[in-house]
N, C-alpha and C positions, 0 to 999 in steps of 0.2 A: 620833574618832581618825583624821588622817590616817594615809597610808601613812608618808611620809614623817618624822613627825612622833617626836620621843622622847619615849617613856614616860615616865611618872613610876612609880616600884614600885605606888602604888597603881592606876595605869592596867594596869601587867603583870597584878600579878596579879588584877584583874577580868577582862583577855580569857582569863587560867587559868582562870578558872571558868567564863566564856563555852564553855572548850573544853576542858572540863573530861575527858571521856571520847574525846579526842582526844588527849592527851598533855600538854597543862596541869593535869593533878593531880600530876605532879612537882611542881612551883611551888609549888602550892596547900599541898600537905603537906610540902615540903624545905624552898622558897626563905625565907631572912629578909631583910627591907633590908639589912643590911652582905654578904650574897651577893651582890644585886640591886648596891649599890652598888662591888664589889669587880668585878663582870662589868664595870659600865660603866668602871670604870677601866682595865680592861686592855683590853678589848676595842671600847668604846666604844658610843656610845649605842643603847637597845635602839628599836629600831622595830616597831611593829604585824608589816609583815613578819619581820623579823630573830624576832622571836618565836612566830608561828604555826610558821617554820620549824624554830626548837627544840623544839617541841610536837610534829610529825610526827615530829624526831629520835628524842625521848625514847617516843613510841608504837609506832616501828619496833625501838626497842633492846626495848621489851615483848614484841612479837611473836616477837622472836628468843629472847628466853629463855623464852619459853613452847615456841619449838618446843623445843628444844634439851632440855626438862623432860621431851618426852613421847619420848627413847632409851627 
């Protein structure tokens, strides 16, 4: 998979499970193709990058509700 290169849903979510305990088991357990395909519509197409970066996203929004659990 290049950097630059877009995914296909089945290329996404394999690097989900590649990173999987990194913030790609959002995907692995949420995402369906017409998600996969409704992100690429609005926002256009997903890249290797563009996607590790939503993976860090979704593991830092974990972090915060974990803290937030232990008031």
């Amino acid at each position: 998979m290049a950097r630059g290169k877009a995914l296909t849903y089945e290329e996404f979510v394999a690097l989900a499970k590649e990173n999987y305990n990194k913030g790609g088991d959002v995907v692995v357990e949420c995402w369906e193709r017409y998600e996969f395909d409704y992100y690429v519509k609005e926002f256009g197409p997903v890249t290797k990058t563009k996607a590790l970066q939503m993976f860090r996203l979704y593991k830092a929004r974990e972090r915060e509700q974990a803290a937030m659990a232990e008031w």
